[in-house]
Chimera marker file (.cmm) of the C-alpha trace (Angstrom):
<marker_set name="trace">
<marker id="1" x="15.317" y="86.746" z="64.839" r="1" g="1" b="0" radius="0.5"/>
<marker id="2" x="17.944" y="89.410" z="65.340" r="1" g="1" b="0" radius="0.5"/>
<marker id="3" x="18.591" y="91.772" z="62.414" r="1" g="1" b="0" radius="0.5"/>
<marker id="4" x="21.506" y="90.411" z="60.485" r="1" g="1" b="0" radius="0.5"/>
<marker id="5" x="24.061" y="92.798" z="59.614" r="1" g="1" b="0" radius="0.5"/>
<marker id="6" x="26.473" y="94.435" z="62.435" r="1" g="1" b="0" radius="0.5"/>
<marker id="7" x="29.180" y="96.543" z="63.176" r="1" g="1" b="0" radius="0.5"/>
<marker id="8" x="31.898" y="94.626" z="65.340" r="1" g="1" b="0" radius="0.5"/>
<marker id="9" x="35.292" y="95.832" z="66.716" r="1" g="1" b="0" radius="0.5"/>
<marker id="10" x="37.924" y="93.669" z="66.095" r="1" g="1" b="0" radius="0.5"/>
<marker id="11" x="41.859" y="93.789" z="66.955" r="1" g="1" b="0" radius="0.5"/>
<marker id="12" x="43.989" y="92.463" z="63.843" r="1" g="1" b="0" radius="0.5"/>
<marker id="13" x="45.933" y="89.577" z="64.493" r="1" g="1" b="0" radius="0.5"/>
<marker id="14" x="49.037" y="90.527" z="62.441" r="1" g="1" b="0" radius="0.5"/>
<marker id="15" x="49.718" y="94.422" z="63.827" r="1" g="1" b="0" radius="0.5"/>
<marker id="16" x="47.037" y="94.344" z="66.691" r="1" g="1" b="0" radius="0.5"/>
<marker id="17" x="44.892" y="97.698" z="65.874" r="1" g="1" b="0" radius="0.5"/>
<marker id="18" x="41.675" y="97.954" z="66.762" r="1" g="1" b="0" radius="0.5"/>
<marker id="19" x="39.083" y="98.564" z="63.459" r="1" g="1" b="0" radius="0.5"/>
<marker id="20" x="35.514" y="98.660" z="63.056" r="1" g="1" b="0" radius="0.5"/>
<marker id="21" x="34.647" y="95.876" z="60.545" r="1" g="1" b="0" radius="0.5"/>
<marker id="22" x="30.554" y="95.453" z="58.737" r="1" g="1" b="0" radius="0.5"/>
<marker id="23" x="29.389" y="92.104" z="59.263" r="1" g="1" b="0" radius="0.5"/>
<marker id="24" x="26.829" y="90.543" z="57.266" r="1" g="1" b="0" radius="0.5"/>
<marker id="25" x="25.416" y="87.056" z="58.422" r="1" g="1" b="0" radius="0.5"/>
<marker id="26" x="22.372" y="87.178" z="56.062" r="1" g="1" b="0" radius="0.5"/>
<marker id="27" x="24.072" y="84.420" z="53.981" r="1" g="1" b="0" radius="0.5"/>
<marker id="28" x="24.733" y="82.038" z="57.538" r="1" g="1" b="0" radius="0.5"/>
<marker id="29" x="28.122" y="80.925" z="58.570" r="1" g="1" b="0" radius="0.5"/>
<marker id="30" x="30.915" y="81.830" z="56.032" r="1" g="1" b="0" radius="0.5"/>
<marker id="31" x="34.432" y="82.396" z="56.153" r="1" g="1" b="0" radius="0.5"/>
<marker id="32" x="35.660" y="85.177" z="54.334" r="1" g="1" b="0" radius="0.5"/>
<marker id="33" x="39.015" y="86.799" z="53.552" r="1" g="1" b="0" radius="0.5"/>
<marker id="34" x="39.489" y="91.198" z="54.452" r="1" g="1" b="0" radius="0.5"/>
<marker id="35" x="42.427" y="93.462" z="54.652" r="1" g="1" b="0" radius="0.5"/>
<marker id="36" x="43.302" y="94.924" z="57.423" r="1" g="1" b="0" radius="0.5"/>
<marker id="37" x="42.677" y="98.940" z="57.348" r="1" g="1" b="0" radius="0.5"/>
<marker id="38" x="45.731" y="99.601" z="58.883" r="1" g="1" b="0" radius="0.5"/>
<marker id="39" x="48.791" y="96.893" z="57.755" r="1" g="1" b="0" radius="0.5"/>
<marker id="40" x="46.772" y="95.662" z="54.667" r="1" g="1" b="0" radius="0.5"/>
<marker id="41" x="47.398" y="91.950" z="55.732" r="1" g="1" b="0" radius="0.5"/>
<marker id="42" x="44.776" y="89.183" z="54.876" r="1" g="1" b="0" radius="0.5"/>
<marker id="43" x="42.550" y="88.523" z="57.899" r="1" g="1" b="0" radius="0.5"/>
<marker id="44" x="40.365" y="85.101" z="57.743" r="1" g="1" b="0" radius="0.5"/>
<marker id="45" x="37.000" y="86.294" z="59.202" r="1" g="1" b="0" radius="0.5"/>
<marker id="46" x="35.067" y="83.217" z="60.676" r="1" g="1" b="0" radius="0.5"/>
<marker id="47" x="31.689" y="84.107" z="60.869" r="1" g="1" b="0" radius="0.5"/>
<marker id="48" x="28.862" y="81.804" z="62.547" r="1" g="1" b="0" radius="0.5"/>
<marker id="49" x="25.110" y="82.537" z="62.968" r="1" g="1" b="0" radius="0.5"/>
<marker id="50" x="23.409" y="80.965" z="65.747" r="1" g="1" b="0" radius="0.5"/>
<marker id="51" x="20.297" y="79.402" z="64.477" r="1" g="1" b="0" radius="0.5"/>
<marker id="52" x="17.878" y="79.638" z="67.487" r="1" g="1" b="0" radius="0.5"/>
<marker id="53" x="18.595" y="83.459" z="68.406" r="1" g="1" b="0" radius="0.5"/>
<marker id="54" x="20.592" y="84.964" z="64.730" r="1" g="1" b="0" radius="0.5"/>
<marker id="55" x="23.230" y="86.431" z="67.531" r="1" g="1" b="0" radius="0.5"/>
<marker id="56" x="26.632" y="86.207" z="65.165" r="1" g="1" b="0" radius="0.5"/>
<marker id="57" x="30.395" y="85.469" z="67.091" r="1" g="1" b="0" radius="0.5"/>
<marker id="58" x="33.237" y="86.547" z="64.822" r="1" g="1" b="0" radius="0.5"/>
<marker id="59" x="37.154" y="84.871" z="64.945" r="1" g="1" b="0" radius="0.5"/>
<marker id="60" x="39.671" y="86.434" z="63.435" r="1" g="1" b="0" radius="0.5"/>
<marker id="61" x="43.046" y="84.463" z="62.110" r="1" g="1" b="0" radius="0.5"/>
<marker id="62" x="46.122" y="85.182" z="60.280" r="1" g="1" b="0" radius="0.5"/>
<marker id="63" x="46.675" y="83.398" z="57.233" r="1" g="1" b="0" radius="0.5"/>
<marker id="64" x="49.630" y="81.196" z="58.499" r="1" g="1" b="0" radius="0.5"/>
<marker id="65" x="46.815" y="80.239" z="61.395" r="1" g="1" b="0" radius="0.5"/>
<link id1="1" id2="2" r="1" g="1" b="0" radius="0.2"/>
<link id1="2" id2="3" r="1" g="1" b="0" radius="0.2"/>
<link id1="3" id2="4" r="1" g="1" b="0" radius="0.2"/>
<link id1="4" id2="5" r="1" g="1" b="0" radius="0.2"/>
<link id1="5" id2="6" r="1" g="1" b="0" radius="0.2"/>
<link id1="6" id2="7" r="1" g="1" b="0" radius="0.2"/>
<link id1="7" id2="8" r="1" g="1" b="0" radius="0.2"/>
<link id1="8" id2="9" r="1" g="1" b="0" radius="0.2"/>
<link id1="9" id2="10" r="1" g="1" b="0" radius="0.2"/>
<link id1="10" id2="11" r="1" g="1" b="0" radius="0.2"/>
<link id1="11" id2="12" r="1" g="1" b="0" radius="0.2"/>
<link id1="12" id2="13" r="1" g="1" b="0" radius="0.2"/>
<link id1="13" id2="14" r="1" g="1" b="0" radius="0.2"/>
<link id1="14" id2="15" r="1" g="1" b="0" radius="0.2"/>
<link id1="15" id2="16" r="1" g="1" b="0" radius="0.2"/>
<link id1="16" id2="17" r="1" g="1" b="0" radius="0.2"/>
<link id1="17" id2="18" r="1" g="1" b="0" radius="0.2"/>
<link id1="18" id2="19" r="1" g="1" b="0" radius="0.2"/>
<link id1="19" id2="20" r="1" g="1" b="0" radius="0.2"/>
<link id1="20" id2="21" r="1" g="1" b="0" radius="0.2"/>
<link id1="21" id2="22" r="1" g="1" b="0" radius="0.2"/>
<link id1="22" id2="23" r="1" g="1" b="0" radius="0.2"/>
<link id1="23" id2="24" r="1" g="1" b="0" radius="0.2"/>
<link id1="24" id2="25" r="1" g="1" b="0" radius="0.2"/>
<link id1="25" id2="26" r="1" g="1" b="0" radius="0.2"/>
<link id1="26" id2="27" r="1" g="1" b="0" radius="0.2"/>
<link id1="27" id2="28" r="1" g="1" b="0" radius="0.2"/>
<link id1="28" id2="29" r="1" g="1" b="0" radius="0.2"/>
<link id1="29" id2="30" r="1" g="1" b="0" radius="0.2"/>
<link id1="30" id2="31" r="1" g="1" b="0" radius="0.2"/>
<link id1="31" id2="32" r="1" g="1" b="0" radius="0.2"/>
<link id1="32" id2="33" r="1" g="1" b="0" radius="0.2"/>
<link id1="33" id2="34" r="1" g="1" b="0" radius="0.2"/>
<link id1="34" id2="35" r="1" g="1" b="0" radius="0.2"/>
<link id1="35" id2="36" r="1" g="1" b="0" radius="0.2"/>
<link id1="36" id2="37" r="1" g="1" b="0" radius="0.2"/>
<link id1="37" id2="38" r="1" g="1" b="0" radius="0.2"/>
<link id1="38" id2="39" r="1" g="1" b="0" radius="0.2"/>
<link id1="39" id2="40" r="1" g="1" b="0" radius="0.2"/>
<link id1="40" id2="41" r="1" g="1" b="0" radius="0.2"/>
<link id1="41" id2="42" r="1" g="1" b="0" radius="0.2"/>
<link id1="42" id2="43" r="1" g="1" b="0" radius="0.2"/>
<link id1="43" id2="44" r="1" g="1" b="0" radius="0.2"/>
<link id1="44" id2="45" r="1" g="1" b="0" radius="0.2"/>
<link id1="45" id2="46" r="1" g="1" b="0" radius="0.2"/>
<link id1="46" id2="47" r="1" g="1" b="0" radius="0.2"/>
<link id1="47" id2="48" r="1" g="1" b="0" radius="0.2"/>
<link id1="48" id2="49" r="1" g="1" b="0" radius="0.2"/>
<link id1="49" id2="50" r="1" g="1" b="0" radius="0.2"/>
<link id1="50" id2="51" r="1" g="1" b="0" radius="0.2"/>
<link id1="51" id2="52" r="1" g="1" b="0" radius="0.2"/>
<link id1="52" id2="53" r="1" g="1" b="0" radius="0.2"/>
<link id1="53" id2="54" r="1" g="1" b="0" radius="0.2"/>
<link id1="54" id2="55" r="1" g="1" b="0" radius="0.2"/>
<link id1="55" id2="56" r="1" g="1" b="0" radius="0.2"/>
<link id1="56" id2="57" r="1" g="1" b="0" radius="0.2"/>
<link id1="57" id2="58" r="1" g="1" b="0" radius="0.2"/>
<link id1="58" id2="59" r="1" g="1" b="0" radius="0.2"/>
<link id1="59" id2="60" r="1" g="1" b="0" radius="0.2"/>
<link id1="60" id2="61" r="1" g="1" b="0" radius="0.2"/>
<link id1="61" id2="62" r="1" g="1" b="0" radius="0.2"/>
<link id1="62" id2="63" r="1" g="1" b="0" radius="0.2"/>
<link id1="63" id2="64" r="1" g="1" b="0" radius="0.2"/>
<link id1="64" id2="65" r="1" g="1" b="0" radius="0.2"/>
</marker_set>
């Protein structure tokens, strides 16, 4: 199984920048609520955990998604 925590890059969906977010997917799929670094906005993170190979895929989403 692939080691569980990561470092992602994702672009928020309110102002756009670019940010290096810690995920951890220890716990399985979640979704969580984080502040942007730069605009402070909420960001939903969608987090899911493949099963067979522990590879994790992140979405991002305003809250008015």
């Amino acid at each position: 199984m692939k080691f569980m925590f990561e470092m992602r890059k994702i672009h928020c969906p309110y102002c756009g920048e670019l940010q290096l977010v810690d995920l951890d997917g220890s716990g399985g799929d979640q979704n969580y609520w984080e502040d942007c670094q730069v605009c402070c906005s909420p960001i939903l993170f969608r987090l899911h955990v493949d099963t067979h190979s522990g590879a994790l895929a992140v979405h991002v989403h305003r809250d008015d998604d």
